[in-house]
Backbone bond lengths (Angstrom), bond angles and torsions (degrees), N, CA, C in turn:
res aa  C-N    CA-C-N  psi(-1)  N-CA   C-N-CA  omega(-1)  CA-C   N-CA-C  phi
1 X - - - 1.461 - - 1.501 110.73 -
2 X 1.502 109.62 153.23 1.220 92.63 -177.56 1.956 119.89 -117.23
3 X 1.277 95.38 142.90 1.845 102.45 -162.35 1.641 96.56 -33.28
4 X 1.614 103.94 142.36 1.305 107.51 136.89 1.108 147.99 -20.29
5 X 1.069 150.05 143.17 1.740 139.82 169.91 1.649 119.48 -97.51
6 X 1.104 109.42 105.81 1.927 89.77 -174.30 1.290 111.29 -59.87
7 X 1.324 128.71 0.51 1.922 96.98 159.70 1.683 108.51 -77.31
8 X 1.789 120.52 -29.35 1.713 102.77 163.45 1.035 117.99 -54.15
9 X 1.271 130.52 -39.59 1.268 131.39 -169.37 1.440 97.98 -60.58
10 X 1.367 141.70 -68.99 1.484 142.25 166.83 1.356 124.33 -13.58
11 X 1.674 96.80 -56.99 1.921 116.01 -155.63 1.893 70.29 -69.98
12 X 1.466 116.67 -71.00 1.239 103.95 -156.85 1.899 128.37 -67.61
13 X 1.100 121.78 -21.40 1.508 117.64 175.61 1.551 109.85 -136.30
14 X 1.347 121.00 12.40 1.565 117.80 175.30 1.335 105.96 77.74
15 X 0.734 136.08 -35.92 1.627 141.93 -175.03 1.242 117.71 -75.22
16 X 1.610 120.87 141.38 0.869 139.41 171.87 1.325 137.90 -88.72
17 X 1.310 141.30 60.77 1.359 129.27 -175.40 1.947 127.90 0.94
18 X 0.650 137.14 102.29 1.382 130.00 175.51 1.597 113.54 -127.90
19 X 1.736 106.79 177.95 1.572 112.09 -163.49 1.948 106.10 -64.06
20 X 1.124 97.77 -40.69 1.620 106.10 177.61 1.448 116.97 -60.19
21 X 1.456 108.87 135.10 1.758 103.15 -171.14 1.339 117.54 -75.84
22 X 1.494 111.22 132.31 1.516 125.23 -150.24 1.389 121.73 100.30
23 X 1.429 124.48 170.66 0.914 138.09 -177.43 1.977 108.09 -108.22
24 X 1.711 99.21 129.94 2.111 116.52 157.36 1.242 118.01 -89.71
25 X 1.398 76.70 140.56 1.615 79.18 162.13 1.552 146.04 -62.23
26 X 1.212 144.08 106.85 1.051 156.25 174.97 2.081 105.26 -23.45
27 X 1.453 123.23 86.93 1.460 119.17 171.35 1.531 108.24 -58.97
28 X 1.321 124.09 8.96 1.583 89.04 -171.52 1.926 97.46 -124.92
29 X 1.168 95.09 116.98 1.816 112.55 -173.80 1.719 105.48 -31.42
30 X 1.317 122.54 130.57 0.910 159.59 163.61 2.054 94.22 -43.06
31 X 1.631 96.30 142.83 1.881 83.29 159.13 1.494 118.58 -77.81
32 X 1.010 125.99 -50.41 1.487 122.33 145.32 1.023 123.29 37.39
33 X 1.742 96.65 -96.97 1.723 135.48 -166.58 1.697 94.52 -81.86
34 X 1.177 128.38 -39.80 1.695 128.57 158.79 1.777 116.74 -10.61
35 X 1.937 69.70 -64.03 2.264 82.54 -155.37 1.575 80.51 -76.11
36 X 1.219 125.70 -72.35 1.327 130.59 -166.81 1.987 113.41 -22.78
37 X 1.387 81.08 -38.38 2.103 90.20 173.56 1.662 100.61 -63.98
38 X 1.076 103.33 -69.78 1.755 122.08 -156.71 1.557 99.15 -65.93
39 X 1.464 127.88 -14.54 1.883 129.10 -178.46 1.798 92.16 -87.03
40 X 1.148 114.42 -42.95 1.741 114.87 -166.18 1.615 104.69 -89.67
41 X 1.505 120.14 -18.96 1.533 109.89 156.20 1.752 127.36 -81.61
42 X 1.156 95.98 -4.32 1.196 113.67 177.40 1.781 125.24 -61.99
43 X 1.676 72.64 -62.41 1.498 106.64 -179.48 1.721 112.03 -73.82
44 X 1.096 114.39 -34.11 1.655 123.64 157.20 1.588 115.32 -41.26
45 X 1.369 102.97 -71.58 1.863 107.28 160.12 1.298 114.84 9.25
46 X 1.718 81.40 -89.02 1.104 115.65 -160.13 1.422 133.64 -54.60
47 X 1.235 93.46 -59.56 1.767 106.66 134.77 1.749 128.40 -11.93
48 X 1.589 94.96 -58.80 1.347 102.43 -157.62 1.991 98.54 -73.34
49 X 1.253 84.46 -29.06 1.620 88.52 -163.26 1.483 109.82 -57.92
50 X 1.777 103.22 -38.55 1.440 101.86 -161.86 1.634 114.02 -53.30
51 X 1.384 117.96 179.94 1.484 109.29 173.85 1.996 97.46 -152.04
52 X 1.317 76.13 142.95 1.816 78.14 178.25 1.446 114.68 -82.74
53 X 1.559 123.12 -23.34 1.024 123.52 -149.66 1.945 82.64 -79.80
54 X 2.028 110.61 172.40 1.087 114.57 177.35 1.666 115.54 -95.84
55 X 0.837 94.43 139.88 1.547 110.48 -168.22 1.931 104.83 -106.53
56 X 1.381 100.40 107.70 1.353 125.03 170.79 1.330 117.60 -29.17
57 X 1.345 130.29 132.00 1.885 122.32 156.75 1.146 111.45 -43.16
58 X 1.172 114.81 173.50 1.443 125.24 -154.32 1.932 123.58 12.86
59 X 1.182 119.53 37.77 1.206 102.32 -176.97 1.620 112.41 -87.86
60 X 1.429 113.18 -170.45 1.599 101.32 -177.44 1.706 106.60 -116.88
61 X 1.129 106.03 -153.00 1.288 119.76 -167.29 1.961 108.51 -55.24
62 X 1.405 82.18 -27.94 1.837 97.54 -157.21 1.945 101.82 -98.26
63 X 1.440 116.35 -1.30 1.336 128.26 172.13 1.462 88.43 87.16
64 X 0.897 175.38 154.81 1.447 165.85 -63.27 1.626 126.36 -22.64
65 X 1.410 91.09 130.61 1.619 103.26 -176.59 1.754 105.90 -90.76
66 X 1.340 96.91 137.00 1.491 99.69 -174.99 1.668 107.65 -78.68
67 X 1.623 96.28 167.28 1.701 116.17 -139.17 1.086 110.74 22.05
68 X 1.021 158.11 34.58 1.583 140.79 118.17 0.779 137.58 -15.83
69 X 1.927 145.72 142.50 1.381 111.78 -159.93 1.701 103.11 -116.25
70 X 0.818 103.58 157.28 2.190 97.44 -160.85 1.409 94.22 -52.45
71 X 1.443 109.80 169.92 1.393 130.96 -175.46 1.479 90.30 -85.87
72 X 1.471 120.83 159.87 1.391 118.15 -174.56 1.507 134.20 67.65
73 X 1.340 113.30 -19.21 1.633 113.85 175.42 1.543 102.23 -59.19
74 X 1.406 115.92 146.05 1.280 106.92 -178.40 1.570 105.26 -123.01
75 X 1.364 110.54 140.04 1.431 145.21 -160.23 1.713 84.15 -67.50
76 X 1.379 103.37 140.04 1.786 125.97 149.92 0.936 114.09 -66.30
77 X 1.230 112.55 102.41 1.739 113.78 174.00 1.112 110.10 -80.64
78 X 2.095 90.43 137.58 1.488 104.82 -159.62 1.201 143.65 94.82
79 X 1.625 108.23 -14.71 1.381 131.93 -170.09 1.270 125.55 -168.71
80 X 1.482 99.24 138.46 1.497 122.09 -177.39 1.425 120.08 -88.90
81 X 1.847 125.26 133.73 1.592 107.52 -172.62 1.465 93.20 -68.32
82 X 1.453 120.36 -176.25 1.351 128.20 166.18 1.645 128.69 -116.45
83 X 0.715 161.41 108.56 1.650 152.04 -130.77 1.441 96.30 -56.01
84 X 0.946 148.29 -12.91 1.704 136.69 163.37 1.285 109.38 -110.59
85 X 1.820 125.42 41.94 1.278 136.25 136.05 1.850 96.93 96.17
86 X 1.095 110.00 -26.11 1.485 91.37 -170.03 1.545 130.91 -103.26
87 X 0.808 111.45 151.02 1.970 128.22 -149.74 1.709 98.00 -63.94
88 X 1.331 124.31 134.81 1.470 122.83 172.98 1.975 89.66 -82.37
89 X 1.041 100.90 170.54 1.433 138.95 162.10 1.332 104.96 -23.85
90 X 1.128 125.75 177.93 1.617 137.83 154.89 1.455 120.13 -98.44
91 X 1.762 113.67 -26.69 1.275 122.05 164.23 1.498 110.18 -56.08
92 X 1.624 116.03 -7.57 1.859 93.59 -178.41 1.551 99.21 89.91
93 X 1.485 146.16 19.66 1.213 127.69 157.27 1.418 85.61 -91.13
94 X 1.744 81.77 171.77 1.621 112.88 173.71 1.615 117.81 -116.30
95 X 1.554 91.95 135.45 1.321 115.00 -174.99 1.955 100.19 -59.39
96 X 1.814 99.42 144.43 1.433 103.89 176.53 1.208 97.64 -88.70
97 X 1.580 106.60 149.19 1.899 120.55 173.24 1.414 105.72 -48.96
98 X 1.211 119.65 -26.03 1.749 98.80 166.89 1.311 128.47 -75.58
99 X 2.007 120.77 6.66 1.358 108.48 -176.12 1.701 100.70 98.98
100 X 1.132 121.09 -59.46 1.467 123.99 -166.73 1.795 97.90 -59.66
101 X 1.452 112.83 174.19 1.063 142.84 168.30 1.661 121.16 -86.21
102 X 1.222 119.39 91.03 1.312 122.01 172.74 1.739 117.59 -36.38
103 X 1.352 125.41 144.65 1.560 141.25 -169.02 1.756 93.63 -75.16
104 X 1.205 107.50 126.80 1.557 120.04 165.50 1.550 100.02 -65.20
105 X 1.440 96.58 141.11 1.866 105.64 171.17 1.214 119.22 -38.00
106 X 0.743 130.68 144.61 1.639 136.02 152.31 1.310 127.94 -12.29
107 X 1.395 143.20 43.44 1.673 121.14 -177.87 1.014 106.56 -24.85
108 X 2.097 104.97 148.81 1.450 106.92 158.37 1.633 108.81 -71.86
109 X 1.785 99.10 174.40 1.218 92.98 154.38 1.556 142.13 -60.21
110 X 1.033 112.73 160.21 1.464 101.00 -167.87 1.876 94.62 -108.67
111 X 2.045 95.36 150.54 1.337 113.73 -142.77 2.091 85.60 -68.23
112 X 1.168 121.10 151.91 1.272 114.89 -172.29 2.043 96.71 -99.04
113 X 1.581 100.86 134.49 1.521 108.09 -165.25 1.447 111.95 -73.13
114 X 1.231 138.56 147.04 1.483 153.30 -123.71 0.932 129.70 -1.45
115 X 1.602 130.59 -165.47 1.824 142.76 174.89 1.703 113.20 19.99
116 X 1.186 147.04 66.31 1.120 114.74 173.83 1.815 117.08 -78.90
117 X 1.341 109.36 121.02 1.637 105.70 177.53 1.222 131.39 -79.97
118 X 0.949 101.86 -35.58 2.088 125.66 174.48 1.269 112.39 159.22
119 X 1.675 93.44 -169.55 1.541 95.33 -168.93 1.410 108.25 -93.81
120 X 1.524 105.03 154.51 1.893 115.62 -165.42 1.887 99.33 -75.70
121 X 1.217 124.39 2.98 1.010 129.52 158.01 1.637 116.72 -31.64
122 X 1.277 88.11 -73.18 1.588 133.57 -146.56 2.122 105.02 -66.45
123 X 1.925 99.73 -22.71 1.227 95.63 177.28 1.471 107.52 -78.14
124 X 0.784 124.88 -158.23 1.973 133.22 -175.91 1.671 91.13 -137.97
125 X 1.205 106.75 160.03 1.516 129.20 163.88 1.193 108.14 -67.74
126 X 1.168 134.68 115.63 1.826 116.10 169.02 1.487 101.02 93.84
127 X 1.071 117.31 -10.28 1.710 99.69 171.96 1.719 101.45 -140.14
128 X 1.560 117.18 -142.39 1.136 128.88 -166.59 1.644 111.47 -153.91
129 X 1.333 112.93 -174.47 1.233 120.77 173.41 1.839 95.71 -159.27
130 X 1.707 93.19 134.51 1.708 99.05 -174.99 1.500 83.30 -100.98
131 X 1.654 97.61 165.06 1.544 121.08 -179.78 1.438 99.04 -139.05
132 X 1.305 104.09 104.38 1.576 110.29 -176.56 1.553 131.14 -58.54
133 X 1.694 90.36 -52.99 1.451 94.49 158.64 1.284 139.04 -68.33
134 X 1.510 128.30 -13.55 1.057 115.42 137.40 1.551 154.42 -119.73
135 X 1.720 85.22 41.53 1.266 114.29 156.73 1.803 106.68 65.62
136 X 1.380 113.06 31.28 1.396 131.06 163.61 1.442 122.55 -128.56
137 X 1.885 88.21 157.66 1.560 98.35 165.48 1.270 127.77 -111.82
138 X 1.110 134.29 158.42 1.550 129.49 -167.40 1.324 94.93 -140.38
139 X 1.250 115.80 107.25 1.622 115.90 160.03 1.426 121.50 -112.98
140 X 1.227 125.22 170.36 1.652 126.38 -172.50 1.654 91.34 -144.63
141 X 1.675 108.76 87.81 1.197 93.99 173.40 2.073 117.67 -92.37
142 X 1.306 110.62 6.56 1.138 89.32 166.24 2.327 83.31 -134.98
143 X 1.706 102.53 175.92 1.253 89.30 165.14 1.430 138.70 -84.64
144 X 1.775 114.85 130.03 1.196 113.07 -171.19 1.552 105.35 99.24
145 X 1.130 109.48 -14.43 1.678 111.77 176.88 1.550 106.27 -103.35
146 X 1.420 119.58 126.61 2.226 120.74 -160.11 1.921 72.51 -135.86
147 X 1.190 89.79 139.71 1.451 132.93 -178.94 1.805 110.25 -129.29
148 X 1.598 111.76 146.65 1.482 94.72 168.18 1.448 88.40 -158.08
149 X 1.384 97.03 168.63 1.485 101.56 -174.22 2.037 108.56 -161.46
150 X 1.006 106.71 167.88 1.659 111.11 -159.42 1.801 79.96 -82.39
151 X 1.485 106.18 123.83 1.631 128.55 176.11 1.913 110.37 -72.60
152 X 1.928 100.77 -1.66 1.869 92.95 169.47 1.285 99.40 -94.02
153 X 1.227 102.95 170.91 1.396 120.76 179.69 1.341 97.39 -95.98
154 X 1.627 127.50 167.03 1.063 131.18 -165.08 1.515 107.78 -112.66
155 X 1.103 107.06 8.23 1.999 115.94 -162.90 1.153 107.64 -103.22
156 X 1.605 121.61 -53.16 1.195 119.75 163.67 1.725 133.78 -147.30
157 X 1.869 89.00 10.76 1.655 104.74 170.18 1.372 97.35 105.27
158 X 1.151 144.74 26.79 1.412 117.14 152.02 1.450 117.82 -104.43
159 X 1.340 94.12 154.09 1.539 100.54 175.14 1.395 129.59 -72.82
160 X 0.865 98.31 161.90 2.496 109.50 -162.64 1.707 94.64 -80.98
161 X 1.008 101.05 142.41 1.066 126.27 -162.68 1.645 118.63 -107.86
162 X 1.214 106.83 -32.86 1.823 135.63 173.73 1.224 134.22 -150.18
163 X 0.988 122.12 138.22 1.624 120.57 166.06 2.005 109.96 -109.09
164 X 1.184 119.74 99.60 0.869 128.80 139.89 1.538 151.94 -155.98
165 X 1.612 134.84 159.13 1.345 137.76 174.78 1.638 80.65 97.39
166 X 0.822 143.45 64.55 1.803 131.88 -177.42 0.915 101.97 67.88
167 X 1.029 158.57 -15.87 2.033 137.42 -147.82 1.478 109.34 -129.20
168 X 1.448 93.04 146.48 1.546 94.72 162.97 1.804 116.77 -99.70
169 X 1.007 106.98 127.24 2.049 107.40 -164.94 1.285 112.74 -92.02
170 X 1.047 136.77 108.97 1.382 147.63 174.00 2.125 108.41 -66.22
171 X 1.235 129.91 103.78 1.546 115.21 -168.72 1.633 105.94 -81.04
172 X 1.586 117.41 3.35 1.472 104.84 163.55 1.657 120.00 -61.24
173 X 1.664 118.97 -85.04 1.069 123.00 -150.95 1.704 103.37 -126.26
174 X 1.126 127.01 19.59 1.210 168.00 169.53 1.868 112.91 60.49
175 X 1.315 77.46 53.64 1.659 92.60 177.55 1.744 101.53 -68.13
176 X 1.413 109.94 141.76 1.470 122.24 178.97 1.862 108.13 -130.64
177 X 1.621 112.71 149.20 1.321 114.31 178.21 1.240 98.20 -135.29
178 X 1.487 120.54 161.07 1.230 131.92 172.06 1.704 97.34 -59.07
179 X 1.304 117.08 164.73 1.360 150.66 146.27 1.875 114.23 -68.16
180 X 1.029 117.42 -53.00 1.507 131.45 -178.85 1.691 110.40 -65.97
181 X 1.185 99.22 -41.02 2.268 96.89 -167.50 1.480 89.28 -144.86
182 X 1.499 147.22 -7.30 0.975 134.05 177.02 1.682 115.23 65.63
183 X 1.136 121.02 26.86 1.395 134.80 149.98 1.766 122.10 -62.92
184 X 1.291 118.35 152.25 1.115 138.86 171.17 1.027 125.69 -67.98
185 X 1.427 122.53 106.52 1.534 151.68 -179.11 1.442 108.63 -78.83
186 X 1.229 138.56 -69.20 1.119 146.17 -134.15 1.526 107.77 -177.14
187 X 1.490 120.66 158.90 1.404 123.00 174.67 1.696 103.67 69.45
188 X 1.565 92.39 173.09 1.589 117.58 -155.59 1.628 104.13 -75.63
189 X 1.487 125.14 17.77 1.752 98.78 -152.00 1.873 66.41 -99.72
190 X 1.842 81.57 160.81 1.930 99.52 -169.17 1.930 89.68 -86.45
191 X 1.062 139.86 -21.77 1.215 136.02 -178.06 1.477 131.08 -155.91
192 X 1.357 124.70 174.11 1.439 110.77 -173.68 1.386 142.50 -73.43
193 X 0.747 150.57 -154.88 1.733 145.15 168.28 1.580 99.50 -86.67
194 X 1.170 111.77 149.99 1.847 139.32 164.42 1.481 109.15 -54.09
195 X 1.135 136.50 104.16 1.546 132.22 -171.77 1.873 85.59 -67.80
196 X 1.207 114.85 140.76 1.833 122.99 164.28 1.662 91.97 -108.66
197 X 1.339 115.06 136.47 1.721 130.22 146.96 1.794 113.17 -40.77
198 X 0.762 99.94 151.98 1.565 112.39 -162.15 1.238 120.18 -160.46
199 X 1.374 141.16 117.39 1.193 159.25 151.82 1.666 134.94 -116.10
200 X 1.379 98.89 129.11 1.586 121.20 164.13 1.565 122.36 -58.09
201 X 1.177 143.54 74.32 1.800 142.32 -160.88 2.061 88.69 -113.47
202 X 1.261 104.85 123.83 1.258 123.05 161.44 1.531 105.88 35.68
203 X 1.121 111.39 39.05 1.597 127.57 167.83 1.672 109.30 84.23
204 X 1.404 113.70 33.62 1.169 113.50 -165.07 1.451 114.25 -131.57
205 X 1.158 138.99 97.78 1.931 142.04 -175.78 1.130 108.47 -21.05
206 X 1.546 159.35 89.61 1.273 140.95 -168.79 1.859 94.02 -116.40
207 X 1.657 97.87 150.59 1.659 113.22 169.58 1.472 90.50 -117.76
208 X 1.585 101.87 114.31 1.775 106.63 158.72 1.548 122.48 -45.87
């Protein structure tokens, strides 16, 4: 008969014949145990790749969606960028597409401080208008020019009664004053009227 071959001996039990009595094991991997390696690293991969977490629409290969802005950047509180990069306010306006800062509304006017008497309408050019109750005169002897003056008379306390032809008219004893400096025209009073401060505010007679 003729001997065995040690590669049958291999194909069939892995083993190698050697000088020591009995049969070793064969060190060099089987095809077998080969594929069987390279099918279960495979499948490891694959494994490894998957991911539990959820993955966004449109993202790419790498789980991120392009221009997106990273997870964690933290928001300006209070404020929005503006398409030409720059930050609105903290009040919550919005930045204009040019970057600049949009114009705050309009304030109203602001209320003008003490006496209001009326409106500068209401005087005449060349004459006046008395205000009884508060015991003044307001004349405009040229336009745009407001004059005022204490509405008693200086003779014996009554109040003026008219402004006209230049004068302010006293209806006691017919004392008269200029319109311009409030000096003495005519009649018994020993001196002129009290100049009062006077102002024009948003078209309106005001006493500070």
């Amino acid at each position: 008969m003729t001997p065995e071959h040690p590669r049958d001996s291999e194909a069939g039990n892995g083993t190698v014949p050697g000088p020591e009595d009995g049969a070793r094991r064969d060190p060099r991997p089987t095809r077998r145990g080969v594929l069987l390696g390279v099918s279960l690293a495979g499948i490891g991969g694959a494994l490894a790749g998957c991911s539990t977490s959820a993955v966004p629409y449109g993202a790419n290969e790498a789980g991120a969606v392009p221009g997106a802005q990273p997870q964690g950047a933290m928001a300006t509180s209070g404020a929005m960028s503006s398409p030409g990069g720059a930050m609105s306010s903290p009040g919550g306006a919005m930045s204009s597409p040019g970057g600049g800062m949009q114009a705050s509304p309009a304030q109203p006017p602001a209320k003008a401080a003490g006496t209001v008497l009326g409106a500068a309408s209401e005087i005449p050019v060349g004459g006046g208008k008395i205000y009884t109750a508060a015991r003044v005169v307001v004349t405009q002897p040229a336009r745009g020019q407001y004059k005022a003056f204490s509405a008693v008379c200086t003779h014996v306390g009554c109040i003026m009664s008219e402004v006209a032809n230049g004068t302010i008219d006293c209806p006691c004893h017919g004392g008269q004053f200029k319109i311009t400096n409030g000096a003495v025209v005519a009649g018994p009073p020993p001196s002129p009227l009290p100049s009062r401060p006077v102002k024009v505010v948003n078209g309106q007679v005001v006493l500070p």
